[in-house]
C-alpha positions in Angstrom: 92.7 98.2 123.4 95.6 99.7 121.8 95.8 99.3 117.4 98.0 96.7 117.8 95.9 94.4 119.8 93.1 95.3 117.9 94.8 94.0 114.9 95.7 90.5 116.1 92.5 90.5 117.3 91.0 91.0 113.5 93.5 88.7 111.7 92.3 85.8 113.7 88.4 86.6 114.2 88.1 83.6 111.9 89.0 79.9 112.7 90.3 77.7 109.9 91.3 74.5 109.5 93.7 73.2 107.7 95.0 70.1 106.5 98.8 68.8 107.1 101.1 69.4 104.0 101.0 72.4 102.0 104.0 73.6 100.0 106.5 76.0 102.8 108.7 78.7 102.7 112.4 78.2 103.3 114.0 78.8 106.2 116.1 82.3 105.5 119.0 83.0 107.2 119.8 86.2 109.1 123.5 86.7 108.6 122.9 89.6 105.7 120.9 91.6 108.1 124.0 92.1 110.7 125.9 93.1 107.2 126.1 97.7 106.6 126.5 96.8 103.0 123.1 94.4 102.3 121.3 96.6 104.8 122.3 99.7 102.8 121.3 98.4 99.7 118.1 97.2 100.8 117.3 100.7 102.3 118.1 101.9 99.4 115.8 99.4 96.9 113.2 100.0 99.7 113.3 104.1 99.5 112.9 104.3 95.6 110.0 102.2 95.5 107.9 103.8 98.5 108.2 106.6 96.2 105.3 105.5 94.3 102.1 107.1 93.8 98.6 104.8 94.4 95.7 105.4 92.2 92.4 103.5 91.5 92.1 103.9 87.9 89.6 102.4 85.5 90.3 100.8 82.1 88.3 101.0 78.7 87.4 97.8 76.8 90.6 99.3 74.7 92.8 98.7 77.4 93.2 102.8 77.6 92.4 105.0 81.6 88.9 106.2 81.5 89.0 107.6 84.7 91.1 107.9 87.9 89.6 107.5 91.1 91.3 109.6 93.7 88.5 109.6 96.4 87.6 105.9 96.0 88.0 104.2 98.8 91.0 102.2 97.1 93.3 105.1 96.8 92.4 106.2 100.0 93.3 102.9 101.8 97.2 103.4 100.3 97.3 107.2 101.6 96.8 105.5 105.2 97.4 101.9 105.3 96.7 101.0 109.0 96.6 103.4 112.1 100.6 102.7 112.2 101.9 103.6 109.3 102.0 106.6 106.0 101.9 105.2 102.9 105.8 105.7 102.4 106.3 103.2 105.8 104.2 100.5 104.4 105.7 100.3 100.7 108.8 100.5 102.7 108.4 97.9 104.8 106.7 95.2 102.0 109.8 96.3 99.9 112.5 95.7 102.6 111.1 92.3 103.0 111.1 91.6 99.1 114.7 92.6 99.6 115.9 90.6 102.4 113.5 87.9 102.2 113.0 87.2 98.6 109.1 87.3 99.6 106.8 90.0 101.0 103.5 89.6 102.4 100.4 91.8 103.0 97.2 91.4 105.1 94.2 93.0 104.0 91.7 93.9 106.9 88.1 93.8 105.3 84.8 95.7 106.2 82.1 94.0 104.7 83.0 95.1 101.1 85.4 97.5 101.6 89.0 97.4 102.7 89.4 98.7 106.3 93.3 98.4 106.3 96.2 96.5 105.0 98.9 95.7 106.9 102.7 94.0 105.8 103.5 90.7 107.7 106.2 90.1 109.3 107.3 86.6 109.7 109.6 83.9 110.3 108.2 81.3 108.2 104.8 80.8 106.4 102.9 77.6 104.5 100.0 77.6 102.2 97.6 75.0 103.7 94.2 73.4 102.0 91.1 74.5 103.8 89.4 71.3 105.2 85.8 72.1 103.4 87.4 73.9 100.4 90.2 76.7 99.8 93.4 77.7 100.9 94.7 79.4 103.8 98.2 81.1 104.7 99.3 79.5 107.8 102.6 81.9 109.2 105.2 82.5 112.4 105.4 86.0 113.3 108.6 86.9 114.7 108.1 86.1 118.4 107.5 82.2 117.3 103.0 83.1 117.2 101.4 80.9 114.8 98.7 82.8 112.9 96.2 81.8 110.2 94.4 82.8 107.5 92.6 83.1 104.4 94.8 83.0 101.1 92.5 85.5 99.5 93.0 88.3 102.2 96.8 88.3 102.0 99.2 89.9 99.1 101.7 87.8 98.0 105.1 89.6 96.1 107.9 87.2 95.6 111.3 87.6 93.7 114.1 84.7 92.5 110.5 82.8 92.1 110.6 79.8 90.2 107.4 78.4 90.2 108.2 75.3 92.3 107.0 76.5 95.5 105.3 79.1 97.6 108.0 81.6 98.1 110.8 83.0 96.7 114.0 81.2 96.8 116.6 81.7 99.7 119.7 83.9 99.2 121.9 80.8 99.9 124.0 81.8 96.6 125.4 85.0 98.4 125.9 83.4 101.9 129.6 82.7 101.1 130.1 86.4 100.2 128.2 87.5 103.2 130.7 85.6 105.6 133.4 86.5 103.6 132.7 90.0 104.2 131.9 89.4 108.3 135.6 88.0 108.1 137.4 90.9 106.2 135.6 93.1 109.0 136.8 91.2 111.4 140.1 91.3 110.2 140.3 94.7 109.5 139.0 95.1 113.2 141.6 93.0 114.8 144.6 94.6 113.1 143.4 97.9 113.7 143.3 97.6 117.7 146.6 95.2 117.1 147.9 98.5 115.5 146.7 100.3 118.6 148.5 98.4 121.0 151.7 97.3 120.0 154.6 100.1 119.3 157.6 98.4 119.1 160.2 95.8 120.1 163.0 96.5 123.0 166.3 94.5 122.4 168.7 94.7 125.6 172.3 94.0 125.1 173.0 92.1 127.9 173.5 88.3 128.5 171.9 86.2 130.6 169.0 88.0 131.9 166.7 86.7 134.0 163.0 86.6 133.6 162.3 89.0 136.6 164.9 91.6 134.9 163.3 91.3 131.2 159.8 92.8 132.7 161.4 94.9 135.1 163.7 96.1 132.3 160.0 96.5 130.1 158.3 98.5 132.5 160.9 100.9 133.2 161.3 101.9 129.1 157.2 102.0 129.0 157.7 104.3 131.9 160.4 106.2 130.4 158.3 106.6 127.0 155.3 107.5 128.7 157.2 110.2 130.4 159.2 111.3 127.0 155.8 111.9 125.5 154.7 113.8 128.3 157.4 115.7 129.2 160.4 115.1 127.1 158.6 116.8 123.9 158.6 113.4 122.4 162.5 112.3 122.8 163.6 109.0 124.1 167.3 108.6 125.0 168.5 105.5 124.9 171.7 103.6 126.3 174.5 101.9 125.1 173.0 98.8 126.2 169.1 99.2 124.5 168.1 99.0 120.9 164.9 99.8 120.1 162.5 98.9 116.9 159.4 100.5 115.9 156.9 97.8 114.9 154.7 99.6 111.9 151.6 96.9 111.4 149.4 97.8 108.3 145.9 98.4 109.4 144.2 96.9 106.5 144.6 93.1 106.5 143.4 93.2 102.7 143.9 95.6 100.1 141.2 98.2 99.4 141.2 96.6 95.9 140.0 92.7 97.0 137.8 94.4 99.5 135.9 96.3 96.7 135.9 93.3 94.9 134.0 91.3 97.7 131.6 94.2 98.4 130.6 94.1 94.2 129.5 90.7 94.5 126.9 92.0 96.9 126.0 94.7 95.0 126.0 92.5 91.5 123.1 90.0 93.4 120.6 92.8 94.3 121.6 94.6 90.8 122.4 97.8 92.9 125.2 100.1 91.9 127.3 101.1 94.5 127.1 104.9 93.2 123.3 104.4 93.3 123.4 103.6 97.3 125.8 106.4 98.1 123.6 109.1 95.6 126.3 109.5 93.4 125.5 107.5 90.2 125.4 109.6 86.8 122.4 110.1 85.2 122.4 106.9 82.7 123.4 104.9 85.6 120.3 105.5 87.6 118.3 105.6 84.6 119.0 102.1 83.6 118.0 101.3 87.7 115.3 102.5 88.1 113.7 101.0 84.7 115.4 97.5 85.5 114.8 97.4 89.2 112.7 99.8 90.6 109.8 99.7 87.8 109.2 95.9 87.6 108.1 96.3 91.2 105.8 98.6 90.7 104.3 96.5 87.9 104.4 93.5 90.4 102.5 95.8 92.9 99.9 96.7 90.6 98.6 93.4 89.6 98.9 91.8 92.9 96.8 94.4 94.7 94.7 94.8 92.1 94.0 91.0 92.0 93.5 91.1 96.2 91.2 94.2 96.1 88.9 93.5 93.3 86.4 90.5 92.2 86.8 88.9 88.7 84.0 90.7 87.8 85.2 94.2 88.9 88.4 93.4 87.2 86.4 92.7 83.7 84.8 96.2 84.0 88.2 97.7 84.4 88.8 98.2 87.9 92.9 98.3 88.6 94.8 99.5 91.1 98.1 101.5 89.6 101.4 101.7 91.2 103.0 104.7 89.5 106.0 106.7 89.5 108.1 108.5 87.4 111.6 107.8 86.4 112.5 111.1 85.2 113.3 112.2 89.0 116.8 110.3 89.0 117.7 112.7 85.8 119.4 115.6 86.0 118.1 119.1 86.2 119.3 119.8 82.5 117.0 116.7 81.3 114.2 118.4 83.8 114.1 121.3 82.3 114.0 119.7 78.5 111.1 117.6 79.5 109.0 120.7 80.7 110.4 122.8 77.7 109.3 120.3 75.3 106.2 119.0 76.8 104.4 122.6 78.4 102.4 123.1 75.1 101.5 119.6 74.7 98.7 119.2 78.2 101.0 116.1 79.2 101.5 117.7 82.8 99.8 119.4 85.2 101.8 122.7 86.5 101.6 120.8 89.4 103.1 118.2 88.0 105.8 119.8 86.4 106.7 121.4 89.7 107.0 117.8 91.7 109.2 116.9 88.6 111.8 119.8 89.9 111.7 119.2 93.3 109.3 121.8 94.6 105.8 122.2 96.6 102.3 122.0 94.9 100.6 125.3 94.3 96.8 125.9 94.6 95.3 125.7 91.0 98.3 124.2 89.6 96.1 121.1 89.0 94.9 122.4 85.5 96.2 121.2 82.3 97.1 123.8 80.1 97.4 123.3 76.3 98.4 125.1 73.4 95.4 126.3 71.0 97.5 124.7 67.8 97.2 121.7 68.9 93.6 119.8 69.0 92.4 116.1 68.8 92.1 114.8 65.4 88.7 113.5 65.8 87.6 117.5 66.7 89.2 118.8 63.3 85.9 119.1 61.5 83.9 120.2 64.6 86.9 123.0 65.2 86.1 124.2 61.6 82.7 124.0 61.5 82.9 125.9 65.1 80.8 123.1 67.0 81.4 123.1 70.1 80.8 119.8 72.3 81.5 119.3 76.1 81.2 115.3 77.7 79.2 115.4 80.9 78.8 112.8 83.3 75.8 111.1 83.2 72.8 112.0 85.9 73.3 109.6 89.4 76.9 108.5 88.0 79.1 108.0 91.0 82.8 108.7 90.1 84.1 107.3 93.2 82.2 104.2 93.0 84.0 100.3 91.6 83.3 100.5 88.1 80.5 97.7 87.5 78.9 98.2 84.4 
């Protein structure tokens, strides 16, 4: 049984069911998808945000990171989702459907207690239905028209335009107009360019009263003569007393390269993508400002939404989160690099590691280690530093550090 089969097979091991009703997504139309522009944006959107690190961290009762998890079994889940995908292909894929679809959902595949896999959904339609017996289930279409169900608490919801009235997120009905409008100025564009292709010019003969048999007789003879000129007449057509003959010049572009951008910015305004971000040529403040406005709040929305899926209320209250992380200084420029590790590699902020992934380049072995200047020293150790006390926190005996923080 290949991984696929094996899936399906594990999303519906359970029967529920559901009463009629239930709040639905809408319906969303496909038009944008056929469009370069709102699939290069969405590529674009999608890329930056599978950029994000995954960590199981733990909170204080301050609200401050205790400790990071890296070999619980939470972080490990996100460094290999499901036998089909890297952890870059799955925040890909839940982001491209944010994009598109205005609504993104995840399937988490349990084992007993712990999360075997997670897997992004994708779907035509979906409802939230009442359990008969208590609960709510997610009752969805995959793409080839299969109804699947199940339970609201194994699946991931992430919804933008979300207004609170519904389920999902609401359709992109306001940009439909544009997206048409663009499929027309393609089409456009596309007809006069083979029109220019085609048609060369206009033959006036002087002679009266010609019949119809003698016009195309008369029209294949000059084709045949301009054919031949172009061949073997380095390009020189001699005409008669009796021809006249008009070059037709057709303008390729049916509408200016001014109302075209124009059309394209509306697209780019109502998924608050710069053009110069898409094409990787946006200024430093430019990209800045994106990535905190666009790319961040994801990441937020990613957190708390896995974090509220993977953990209990009571693991929650002891501080259990899962983080979705990232770091907006990679869209500056190298001078702004190089400041932040100038001014920060006395301070223990970053690892050398750290610093490295910052600037582009490969990890190095030991390059995990925080180093720190010896001015510099927590001011609740001042008195200790004096008095030459010297006091090291150790973890206490049976403590497991990859375990769900429960007490």
């Amino acid at each position: 049984m290949g991984f696929f089969s094996q899936f399906l097979k594990n999303l519906a091991q359970r029967t529920y069911y559901v009463v009629s009703g239930g709040s639905r997504s809408p319906r969303y139309p496909r038009e944008a998808e056929a469009q370069e522009i709102c699939r290069s944006i969405w590529d674009c959107t999608a890329s930056h945000i599978s950029k994000a690190q995954v960590l199981h961290i733990v909170l204080d009762d301050k609200g401050r990171v205790s400790k990071v998890k890296r070999n619980s079994p939470y972080t490990k889940l996100f460094e290999r989702p499901n036998p089909m995908m890297s952890k870059q292909e799955f925040l890909y894929a839940l982001a491209y459907q944010l994009e598109s679809k205005n609504t993104a959902l995840a399937w988490i595949d349990w084992d007993g207690a712990n999360p075997r896999a997670v897997w992004p959904i994708a779907y035509s339609q979906f409802a939230v239905r009442g359990i008969v017996g208590g609960g709510w289930a997610i009752e969805f279409y995959d793409m080839d028209g299969r109804q699947h169900i199940t339970a609201l608490e194994d699946m991931v919801v992430l919804r933008r335009h979300f207004d609170g009235s519904g389920v999902a997120g609401l359709d992109n009905s306001p940009v439909s107009h544009t997206v048409e409008l663009v499929s027309d100025l393609d089409d456009s564009l596309s007809s006069a360019a083979k029109f220019a292709n085609k048609m060369h010019g206009i033959l006036k003969q002087k002679r009266s009263m010609l019949a119809a048999d003698d016009v195309k007789s008369g029209q294949e003879e000059f084709k045949d003569r301009m054919a031949a000129a172009a061949q073997n007449g380095g390009g020189v057509l001699v005409l008669d007393a009796s021809e006249e003959y008009t070059p037709v010049v057709t303008n390729a572009w049916a509408a200016t390269s001014t109302q075209m951008a124009m059309v394209y910015q509306r697209l780019y305004t109502y998924w608050r993508t710069p053009a110069e971000v898409v094409t990787c040529t946006a200024n430093e403040q430019t990209m800045q400002s994106w990535l905190g406005g666009v790319i961040e709040p994801v990441w937020e929305q990613l957190s708390q939404a896995f974090t509220a899926a993977l953990f209990t209320r009571k693991e929650q209250d002891f501080g259990n989160r899962i983080l979705f992380s990232g770091s907006t200084a990679t869209g500056a420029s190298w001078t702004t690099k190089l400041a932040i590790v100038n001014d920060t590699k006395e301070l223990g902020l970053f690892t050398q590691n750290e610093f490295r992934e910052l600037l582009g380049w490969s990890p190095v072995e030991d390059g995990d280690v925080r180093m720190v200047s010896l001015n510099y020293i927590k001011n609740t150790d001042m008195s200790k530093y004096q008095l030459g006390v010297s006091s090291v926190d150790t973890p206490k005996e049976g403590e497991n550090d990859d375990a769900v923080q429960t007490e």
